[in-house]
PAKOL-644986 format. One line per 3 residues: for each residue z, x, y of N, C-alpha, C. Coordinates in nm, 2 decimals, m for minus. Layout:
// PAKOL-644986
Z,X,Y,Z,X,Y,Z,X,Y | ...;
***
This chain:
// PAKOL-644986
12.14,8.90,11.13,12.16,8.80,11.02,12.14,8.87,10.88 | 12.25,8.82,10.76,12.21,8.90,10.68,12.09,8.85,10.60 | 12.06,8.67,10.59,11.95,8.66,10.53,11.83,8.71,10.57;
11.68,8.71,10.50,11.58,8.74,10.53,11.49,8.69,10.64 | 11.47,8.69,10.74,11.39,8.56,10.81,11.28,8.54,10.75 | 11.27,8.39,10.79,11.13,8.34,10.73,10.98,8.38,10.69;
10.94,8.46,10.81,10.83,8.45,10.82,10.82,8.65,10.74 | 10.92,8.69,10.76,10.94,8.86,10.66,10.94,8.81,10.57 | 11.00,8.73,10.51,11.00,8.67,10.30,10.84,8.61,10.34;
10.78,8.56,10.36,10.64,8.56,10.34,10.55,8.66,10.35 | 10.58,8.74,10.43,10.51,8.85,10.44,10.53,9.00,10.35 | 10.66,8.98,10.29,10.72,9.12,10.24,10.66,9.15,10.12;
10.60,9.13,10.04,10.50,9.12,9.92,10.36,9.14,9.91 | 10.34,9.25,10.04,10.19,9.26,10.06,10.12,9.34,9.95 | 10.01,9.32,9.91,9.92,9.35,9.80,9.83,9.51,9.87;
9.79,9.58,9.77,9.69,9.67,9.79,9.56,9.65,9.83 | 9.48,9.64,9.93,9.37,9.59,9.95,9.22,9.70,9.91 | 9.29,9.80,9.90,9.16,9.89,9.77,9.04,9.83,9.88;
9.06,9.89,10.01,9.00,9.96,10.11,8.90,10.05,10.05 | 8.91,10.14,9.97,8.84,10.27,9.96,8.74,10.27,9.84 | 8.78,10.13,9.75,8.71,10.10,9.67,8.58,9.94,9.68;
8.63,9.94,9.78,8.51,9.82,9.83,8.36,9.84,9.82 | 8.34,9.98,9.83,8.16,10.01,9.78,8.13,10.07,9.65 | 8.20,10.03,9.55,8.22,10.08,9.43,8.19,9.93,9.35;
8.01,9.93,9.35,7.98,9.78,9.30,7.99,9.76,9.11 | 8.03,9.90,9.06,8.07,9.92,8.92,8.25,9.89,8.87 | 8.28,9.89,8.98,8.46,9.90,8.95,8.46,9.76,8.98;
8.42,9.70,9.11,8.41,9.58,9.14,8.36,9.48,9.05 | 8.28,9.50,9.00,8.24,9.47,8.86,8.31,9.40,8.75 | 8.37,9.50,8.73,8.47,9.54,8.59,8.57,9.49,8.60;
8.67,9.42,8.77,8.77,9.41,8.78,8.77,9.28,8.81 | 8.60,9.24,8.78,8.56,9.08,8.87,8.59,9.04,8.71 | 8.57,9.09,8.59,8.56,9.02,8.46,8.65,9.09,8.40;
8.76,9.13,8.43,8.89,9.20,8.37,8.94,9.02,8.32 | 8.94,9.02,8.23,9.08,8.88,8.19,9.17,8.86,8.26 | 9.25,8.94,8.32,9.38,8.94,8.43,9.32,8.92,8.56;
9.22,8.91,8.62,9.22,8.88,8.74,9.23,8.78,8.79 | 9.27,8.74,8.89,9.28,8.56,8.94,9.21,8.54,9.09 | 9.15,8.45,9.10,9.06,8.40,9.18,9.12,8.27,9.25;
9.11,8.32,9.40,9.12,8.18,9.46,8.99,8.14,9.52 | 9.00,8.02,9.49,8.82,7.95,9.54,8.89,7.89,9.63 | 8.77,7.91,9.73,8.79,7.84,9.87,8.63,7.79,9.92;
8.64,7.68,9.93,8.54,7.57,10.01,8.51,7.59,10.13 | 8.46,7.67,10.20,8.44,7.67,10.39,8.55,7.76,10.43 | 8.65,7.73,10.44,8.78,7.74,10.47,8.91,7.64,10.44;
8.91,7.60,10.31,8.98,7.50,10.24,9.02,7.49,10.13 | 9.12,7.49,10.07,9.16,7.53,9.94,9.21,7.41,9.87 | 9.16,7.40,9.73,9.20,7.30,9.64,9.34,7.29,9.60;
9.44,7.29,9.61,9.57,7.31,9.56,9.58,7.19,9.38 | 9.68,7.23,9.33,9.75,7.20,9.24,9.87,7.17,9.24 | 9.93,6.99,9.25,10.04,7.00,9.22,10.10,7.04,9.37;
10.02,7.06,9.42,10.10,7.06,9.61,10.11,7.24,9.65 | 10.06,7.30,9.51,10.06,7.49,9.56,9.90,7.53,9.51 | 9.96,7.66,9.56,9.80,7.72,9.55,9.77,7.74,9.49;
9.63,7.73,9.38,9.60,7.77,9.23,9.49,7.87,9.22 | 9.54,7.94,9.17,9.49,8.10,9.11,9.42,8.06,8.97 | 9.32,8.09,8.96,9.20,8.07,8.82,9.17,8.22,8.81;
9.11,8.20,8.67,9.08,8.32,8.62,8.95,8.35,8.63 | 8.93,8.46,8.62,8.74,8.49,8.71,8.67,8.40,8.59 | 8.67,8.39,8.50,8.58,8.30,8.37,8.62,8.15,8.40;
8.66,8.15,8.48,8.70,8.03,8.50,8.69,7.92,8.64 | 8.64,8.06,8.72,8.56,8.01,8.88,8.40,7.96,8.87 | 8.35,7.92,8.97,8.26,7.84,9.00,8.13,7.94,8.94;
8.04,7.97,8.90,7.93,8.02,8.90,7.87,8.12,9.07 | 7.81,8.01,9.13,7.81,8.11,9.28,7.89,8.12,9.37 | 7.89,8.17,9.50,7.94,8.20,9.59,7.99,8.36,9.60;
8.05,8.34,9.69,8.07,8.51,9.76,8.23,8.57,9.68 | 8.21,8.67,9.64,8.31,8.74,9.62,8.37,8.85,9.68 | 8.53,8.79,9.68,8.54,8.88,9.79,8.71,8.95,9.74;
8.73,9.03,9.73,8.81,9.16,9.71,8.95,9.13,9.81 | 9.03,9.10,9.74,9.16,9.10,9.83,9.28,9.23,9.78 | 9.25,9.23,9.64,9.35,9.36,9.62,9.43,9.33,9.49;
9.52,9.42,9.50,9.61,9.40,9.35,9.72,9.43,9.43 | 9.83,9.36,9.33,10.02,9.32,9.34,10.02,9.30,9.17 | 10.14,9.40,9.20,10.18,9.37,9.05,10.12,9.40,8.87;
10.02,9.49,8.91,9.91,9.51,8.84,9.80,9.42,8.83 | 9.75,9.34,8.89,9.70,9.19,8.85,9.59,9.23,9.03 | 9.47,9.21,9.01,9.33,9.25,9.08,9.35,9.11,9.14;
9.29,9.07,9.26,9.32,8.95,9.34,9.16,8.92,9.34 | 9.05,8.80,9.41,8.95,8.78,9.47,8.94,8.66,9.53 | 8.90,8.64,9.64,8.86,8.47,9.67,8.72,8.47,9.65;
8.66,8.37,9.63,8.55,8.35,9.58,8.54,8.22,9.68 | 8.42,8.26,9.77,8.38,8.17,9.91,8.29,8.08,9.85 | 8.29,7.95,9.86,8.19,7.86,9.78,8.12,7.76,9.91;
8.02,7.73,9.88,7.96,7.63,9.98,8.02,7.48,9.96 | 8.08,7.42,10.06,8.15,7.31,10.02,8.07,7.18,9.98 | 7.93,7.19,10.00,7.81,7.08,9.92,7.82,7.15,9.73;
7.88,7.28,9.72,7.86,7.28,9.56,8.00,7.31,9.54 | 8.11,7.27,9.60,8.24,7.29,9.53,8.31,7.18,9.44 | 8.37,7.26,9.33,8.40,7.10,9.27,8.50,7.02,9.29;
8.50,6.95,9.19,8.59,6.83,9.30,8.56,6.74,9.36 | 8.65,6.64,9.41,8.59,6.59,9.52,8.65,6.65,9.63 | 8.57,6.59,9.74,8.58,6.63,9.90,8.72,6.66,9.93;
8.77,6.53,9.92,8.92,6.51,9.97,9.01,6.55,9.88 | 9.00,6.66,9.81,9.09,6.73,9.73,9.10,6.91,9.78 | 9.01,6.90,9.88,9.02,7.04,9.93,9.07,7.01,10.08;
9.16,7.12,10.13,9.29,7.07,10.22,9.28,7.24,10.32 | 9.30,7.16,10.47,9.31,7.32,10.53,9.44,7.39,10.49 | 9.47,7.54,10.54,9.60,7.60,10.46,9.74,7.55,10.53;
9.70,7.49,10.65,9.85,7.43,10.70,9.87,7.34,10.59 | 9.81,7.27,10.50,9.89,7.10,10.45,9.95,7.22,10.28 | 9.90,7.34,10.28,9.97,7.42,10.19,10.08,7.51,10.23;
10.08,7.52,10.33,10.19,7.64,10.40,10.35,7.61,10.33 | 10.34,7.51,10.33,10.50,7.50,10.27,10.53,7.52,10.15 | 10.38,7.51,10.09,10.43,7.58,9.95,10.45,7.70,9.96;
10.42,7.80,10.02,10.44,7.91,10.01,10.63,7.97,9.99 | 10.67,7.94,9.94,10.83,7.92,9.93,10.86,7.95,9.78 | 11.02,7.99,9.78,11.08,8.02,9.69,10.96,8.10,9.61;
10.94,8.06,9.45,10.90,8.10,9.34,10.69,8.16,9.42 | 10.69,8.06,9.47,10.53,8.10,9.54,10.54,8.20,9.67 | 10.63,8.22,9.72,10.61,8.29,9.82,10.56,8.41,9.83;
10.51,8.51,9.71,10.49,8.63,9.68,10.34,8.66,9.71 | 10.24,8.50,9.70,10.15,8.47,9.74,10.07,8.48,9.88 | 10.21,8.44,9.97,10.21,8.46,10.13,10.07,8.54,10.21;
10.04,8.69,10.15,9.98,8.77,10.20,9.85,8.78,10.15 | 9.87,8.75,10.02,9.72,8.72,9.94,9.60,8.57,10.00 | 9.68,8.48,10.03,9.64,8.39,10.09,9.60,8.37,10.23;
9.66,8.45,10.31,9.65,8.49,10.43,9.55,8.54,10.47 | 9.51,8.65,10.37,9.42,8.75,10.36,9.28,8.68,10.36 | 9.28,8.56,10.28,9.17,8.49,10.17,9.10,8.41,10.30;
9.21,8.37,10.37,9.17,8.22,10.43,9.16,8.30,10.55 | 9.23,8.41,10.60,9.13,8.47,10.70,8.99,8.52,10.73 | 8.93,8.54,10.56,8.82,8.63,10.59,8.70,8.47,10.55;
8.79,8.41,10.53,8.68,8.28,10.49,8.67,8.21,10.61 | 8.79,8.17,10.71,8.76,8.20,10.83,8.65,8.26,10.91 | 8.64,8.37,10.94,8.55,8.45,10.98,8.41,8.49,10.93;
8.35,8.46,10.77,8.27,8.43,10.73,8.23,8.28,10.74 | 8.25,8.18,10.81,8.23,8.06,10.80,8.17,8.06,10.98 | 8.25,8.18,11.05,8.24,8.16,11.15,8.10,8.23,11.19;
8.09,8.43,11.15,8.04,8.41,11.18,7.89,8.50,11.10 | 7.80,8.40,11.14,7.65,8.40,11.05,7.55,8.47,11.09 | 7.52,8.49,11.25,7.41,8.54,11.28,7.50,8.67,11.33;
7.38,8.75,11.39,7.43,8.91,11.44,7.44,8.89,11.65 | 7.50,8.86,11.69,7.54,8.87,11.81,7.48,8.95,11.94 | 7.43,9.06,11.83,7.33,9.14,11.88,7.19,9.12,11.90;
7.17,9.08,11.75,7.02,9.08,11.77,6.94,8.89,11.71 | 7.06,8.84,11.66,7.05,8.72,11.61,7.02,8.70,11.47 | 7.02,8.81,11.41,6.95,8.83,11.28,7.06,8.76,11.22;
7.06,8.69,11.08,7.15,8.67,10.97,7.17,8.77,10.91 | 7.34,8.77,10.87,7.39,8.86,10.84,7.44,8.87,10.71 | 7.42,8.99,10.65,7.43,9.01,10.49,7.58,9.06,10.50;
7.64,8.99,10.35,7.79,9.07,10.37,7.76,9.20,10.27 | 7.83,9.27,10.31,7.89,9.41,10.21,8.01,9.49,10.20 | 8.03,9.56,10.13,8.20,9.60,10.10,8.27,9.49,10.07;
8.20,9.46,10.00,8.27,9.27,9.90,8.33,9.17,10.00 | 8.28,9.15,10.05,8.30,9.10,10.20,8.35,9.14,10.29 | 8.38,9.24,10.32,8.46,9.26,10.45,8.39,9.35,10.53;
8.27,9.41,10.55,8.14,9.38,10.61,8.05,9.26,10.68 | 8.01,9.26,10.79,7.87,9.15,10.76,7.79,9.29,10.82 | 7.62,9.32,10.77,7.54,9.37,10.86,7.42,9.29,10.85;
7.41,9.36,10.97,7.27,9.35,11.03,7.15,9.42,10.98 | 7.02,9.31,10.90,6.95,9.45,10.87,6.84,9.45,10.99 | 6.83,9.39,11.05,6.75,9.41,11.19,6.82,9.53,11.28;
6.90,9.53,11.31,6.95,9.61,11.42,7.05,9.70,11.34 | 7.08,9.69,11.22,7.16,9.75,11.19,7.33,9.79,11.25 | 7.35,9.69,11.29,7.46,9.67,11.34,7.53,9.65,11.26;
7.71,9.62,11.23,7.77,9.59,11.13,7.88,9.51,11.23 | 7.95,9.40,11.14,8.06,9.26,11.24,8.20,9.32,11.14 | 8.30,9.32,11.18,8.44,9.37,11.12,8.50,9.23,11.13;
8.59,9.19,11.05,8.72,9.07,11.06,8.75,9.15,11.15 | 8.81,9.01,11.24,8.89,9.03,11.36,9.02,8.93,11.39 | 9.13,8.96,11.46,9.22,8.87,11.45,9.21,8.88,11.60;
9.27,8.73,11.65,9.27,8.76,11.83,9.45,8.71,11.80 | 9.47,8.83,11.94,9.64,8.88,11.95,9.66,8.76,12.08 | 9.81,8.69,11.98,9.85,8.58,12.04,10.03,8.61,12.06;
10.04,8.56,12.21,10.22,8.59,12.19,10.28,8.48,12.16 | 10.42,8.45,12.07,10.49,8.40,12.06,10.60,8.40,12.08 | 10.70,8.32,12.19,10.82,8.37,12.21,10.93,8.27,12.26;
11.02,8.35,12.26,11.16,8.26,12.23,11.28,8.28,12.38 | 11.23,8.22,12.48,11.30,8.23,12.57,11.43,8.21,12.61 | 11.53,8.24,12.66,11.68,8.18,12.63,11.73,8.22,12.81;
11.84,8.16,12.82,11.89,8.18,12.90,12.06,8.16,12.92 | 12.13,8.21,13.00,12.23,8.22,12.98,12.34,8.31,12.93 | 12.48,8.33,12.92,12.52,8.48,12.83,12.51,8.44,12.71;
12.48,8.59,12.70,12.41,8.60,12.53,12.55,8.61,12.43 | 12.54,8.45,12.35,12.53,8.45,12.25,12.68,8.34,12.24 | 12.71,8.31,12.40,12.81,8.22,12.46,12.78,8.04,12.41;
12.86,7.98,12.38,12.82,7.88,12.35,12.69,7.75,12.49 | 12.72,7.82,12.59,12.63,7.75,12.70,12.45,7.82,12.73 | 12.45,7.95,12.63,12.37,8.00,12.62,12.22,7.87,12.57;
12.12,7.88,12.67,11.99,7.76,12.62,11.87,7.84,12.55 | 11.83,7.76,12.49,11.65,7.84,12.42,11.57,7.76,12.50 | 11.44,7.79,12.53,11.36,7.71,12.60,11.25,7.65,12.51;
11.24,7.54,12.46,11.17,7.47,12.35,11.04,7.36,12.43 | 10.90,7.38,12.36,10.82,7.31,12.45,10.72,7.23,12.33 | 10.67,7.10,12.39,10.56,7.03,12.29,10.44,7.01,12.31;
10.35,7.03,12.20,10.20,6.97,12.24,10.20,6.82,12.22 | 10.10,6.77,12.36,10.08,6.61,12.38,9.98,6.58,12.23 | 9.96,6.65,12.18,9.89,6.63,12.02,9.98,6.62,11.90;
10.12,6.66,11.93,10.24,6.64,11.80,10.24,6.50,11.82 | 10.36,6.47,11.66,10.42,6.35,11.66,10.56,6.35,11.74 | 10.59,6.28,11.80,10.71,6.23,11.87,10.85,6.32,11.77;
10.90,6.42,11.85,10.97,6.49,11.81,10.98,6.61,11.80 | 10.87,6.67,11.79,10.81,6.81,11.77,10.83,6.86,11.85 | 10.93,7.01,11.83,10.91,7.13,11.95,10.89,7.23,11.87;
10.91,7.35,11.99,10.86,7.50,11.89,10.82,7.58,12.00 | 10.89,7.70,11.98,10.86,7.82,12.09,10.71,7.76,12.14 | 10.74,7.86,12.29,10.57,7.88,12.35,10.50,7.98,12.28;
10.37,7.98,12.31,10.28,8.04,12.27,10.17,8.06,12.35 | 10.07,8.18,12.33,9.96,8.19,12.40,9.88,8.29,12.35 | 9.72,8.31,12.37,9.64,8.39,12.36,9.67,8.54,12.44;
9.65,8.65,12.46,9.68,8.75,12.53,9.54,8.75,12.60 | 9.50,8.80,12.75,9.38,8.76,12.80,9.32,8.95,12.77 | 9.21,8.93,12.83,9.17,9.07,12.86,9.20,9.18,12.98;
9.27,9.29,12.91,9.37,9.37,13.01,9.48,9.35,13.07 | 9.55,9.30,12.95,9.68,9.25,12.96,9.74,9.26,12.86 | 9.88,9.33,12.92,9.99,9.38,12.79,10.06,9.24,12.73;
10.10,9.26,12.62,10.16,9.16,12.54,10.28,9.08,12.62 | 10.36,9.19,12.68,10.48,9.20,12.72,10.43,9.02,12.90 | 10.33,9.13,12.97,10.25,9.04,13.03,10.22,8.90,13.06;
10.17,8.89,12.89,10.12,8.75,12.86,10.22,8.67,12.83 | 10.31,8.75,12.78,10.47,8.62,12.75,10.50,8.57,12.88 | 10.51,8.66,12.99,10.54,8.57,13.11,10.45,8.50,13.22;
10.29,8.54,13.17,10.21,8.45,13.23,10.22,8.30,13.16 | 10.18,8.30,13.08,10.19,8.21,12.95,10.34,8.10,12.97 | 10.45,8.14,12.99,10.55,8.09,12.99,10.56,8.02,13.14;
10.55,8.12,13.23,10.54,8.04,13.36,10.42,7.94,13.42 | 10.28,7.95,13.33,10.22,7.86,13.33,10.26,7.74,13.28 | 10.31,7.75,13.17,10.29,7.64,13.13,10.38,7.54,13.11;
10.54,7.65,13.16,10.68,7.56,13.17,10.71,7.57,13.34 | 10.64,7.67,13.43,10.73,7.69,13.53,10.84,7.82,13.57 | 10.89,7.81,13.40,10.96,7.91,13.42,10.97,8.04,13.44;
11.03,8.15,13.51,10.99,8.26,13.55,11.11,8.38,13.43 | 11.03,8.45,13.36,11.04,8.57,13.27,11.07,8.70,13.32 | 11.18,8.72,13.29,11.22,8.92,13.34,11.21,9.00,13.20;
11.32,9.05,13.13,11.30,9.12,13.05,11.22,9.04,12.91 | 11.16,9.13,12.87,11.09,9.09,12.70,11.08,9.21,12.62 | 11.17,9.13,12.52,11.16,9.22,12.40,11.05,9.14,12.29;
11.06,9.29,12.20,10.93,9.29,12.08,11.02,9.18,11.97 | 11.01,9.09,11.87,11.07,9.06,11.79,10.99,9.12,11.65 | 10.90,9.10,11.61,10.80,9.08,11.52,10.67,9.06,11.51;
10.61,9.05,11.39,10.47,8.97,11.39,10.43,8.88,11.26 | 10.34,8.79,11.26,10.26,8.77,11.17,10.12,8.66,11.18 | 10.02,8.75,11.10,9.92,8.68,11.09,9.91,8.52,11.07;
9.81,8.47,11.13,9.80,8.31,11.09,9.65,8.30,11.09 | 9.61,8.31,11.02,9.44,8.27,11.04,9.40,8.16,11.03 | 9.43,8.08,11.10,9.40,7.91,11.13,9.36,7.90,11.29;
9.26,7.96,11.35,9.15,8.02,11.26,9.16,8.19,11.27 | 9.20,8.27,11.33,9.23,8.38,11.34,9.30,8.48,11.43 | 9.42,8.42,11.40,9.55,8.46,11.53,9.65,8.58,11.45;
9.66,8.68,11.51,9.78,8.76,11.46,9.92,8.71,11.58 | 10.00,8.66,11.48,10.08,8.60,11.63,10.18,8.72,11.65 | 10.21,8.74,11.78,10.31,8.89,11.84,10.43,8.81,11.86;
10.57,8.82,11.80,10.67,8.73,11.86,10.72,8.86,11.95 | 10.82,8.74,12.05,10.88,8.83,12.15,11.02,8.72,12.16 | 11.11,8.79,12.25,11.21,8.73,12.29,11.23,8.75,12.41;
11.24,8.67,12.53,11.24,8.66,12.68,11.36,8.60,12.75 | 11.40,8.66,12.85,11.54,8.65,12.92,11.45,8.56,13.08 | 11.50,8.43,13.06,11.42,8.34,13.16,11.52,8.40,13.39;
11.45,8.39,13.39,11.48,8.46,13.56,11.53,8.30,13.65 | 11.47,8.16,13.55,11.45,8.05,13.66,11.46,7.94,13.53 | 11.56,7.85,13.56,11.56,7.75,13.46,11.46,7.57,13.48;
11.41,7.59,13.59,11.34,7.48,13.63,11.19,7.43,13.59 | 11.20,7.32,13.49,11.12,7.37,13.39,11.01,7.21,13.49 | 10.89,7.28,13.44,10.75,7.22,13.56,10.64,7.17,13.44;
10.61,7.14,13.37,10.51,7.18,13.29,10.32,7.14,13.30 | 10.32,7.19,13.29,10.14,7.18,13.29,10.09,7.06,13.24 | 10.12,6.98,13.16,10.10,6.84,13.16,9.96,6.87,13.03;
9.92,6.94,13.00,9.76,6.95,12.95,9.81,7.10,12.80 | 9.84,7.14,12.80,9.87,7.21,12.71,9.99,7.19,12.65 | 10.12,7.18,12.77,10.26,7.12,12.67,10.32,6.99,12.77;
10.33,6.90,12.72,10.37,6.78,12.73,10.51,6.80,12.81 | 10.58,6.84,12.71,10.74,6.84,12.79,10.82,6.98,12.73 | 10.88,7.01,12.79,10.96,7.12,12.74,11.14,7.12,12.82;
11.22,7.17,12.72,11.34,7.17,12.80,11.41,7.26,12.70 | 11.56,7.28,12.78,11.67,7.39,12.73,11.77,7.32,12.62 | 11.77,7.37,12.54,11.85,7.31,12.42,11.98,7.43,12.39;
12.10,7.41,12.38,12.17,7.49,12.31,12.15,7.49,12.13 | 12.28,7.58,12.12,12.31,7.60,11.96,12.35,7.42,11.89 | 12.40,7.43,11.92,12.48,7.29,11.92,12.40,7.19,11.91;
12.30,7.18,12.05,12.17,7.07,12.04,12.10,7.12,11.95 | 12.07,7.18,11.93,11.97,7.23,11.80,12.01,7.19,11.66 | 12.15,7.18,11.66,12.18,7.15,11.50,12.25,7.03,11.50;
12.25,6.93,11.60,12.30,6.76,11.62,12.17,6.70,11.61 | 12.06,6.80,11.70,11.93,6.68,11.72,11.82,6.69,11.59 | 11.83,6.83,11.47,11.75,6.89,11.38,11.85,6.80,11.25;
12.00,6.77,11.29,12.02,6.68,11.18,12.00,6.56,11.17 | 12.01,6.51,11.26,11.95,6.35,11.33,11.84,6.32,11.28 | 11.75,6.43,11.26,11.58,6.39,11.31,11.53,6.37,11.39;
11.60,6.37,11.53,11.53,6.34,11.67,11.45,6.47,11.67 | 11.50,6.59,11.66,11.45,6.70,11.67,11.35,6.78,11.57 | 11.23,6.82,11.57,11.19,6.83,11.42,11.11,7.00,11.43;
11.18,7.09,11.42,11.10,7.20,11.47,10.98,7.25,11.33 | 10.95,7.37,11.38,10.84,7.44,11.31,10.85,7.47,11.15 | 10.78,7.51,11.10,10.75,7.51,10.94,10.84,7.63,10.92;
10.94,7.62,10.81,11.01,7.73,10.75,10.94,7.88,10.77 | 10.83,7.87,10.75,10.75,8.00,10.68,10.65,8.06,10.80 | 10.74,8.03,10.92,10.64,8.05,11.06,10.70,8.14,11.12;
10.66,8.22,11.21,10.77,8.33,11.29,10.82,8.26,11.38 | 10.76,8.13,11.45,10.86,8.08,11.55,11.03,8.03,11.52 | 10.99,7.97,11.36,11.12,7.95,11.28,11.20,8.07,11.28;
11.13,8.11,11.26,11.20,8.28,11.24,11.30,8.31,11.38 | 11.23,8.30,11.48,11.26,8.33,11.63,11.41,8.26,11.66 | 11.40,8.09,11.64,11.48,8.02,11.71,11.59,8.05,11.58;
11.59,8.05,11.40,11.70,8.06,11.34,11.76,8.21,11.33 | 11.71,8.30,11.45,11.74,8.41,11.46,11.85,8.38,11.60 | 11.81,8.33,11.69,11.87,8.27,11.77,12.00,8.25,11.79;
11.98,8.10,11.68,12.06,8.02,11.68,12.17,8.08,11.55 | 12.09,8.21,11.48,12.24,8.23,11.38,12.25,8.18,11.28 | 12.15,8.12,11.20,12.20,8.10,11.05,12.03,7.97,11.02;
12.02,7.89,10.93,11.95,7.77,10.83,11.95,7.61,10.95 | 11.86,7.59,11.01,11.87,7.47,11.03,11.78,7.42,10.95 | 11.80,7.28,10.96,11.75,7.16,10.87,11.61,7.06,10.96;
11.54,7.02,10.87,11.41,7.00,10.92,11.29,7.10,10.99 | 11.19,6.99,10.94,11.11,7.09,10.98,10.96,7.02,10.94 | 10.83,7.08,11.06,10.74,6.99,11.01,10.68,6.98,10.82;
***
């Protein structure tokens, strides 16, 4: 395709993350009260938006306490989120929103944002998550401007972690023939309408390649031969690096598990852009790799989307 796929235009504008300057509590300093730097405050794991996008304040202009935490510079311009306890954040309650009900802003003019945000709400994530030391149960102090937690009992130290999830796009039929099907499946928790590639966690001691066809034949029936790599991208809701793949189905008889995906079936090119213009069909968020997957697929822009 000549366009960009979705979920690369969100991700293609990654920032410097000044790794090497995170124990440098003088630079950090200087670059926390530079006038140019912009701060995203985040509540728990919850961001105040503006106007329906994500709003960047100036460090003189953030909350008094909470954690600071170093995401990087783009563009000349120093990044921070600033973790706030959600009993002292301002505002009211119901103005701070998880990052799915923002995700779509991340588009056009904001999308440059994509990675900085990602970054923010991952590690807020994972500081929300986790508090004590696993080891020894101690509470844990953060350092290296957050992206540390240690232990001063055992001296142990906790790293952000992302858990590796596959996402993939099964098809079947000759490639690229108009009878050619994608295999589309839904959670019994959507609204009436919703599909979107499978997906799954990767277990322990198991290749990626692996988990696409455990995963797939669990939970549709269907049986998976070849799998290719397509891509990736982070989603920290609450800490997934999702692996996309693309899968050549062995068996089209679809069974489903009843408890993770409700229903799943084979759609062509065709059904995809009769039932996505209708609205019967309402697939995944522009700015997701699954989007990515199926309008890779299917060859060009469909319409709708959660």
């Amino acid at each position: 395709m000549s366009r960009t796929l979705p979920h690369v235009a969100l991700s293609a504008h990654a920032h410097d993350r000044h790794g090497d300057l995170r124990r440098d509590e003088a630079w950090l300093d200087a670059r926390w009260h530079d006038p140019s730097t912009r701060v995203l405050v985040i509540s728990g794991a919850r961001l105040r938006p503006v106007d329906g996008a994500v709003a960047w304040v100036p460090s003189a202009e953030a909350p008094a306490g909470g954690l600071r935490l170093l995401l990087g510079e783009r563009d000349g311009v120093e990044h921070f989120a600033l973790l706030v306890d959600p009993a002292e954040a301002p505002g009211e309650r119901d103005e701070w929103v998880p990052l799915r009900s923002v995700v779509m802003g991340l588009v056009d003019d904001t999308i440059e944002d994509g990675p900085l945000v990602m970054h923010a709400i991952g590690m807020a994530e994972w500081h929300a998550a986790t508090t004590f030391c696993p080891r020894c149960g101690d509470r844990l102090e953060p350092r290296q401007a957050g992206h540390v937690l240690h232990s001063p009992r055992c001296g142990r130290d906790q790293f952000p972690r992302s858990d590796p999830a596959v996402i993939m796009l099964v098809t079947h039929g000759e490639p690229g023939s108009p009878d050619e099907r994608a295999l589309l499946g839904r959670s019994p928790a959507w609204p009436a309408g919703r599909f979107s590639t499978l997906a799954g966690f990767v277990e322990p001691g198991e290749t990626m390649e692996d988990a696409v066809r455990r995963e797939v034949a669990e939970e549709t029936g269907v049986e998976v031969g070849e799998v290719a790599y397509f891509g990736s991208q982070p989603w920290p809701m609450p800490a997934s690096l999702m692996v996309g793949f693309t899968g050549r189905a062995l068996s089209t008889r679809v069974d489903v598990d009843g408890s993770e995906i409700e229903a799943a079936g084979w759609y062509t090119r065709e059904d995809l852009r009769t039932q996505s213009e209708a609205g019967t069909l309402v697939l995944p968020s522009g700015v997701s790799i699954s989007r990515s997957l199926i309008e890779d697929w299917y060859g060009g822009t469909l319409t709708g989307q959660w």
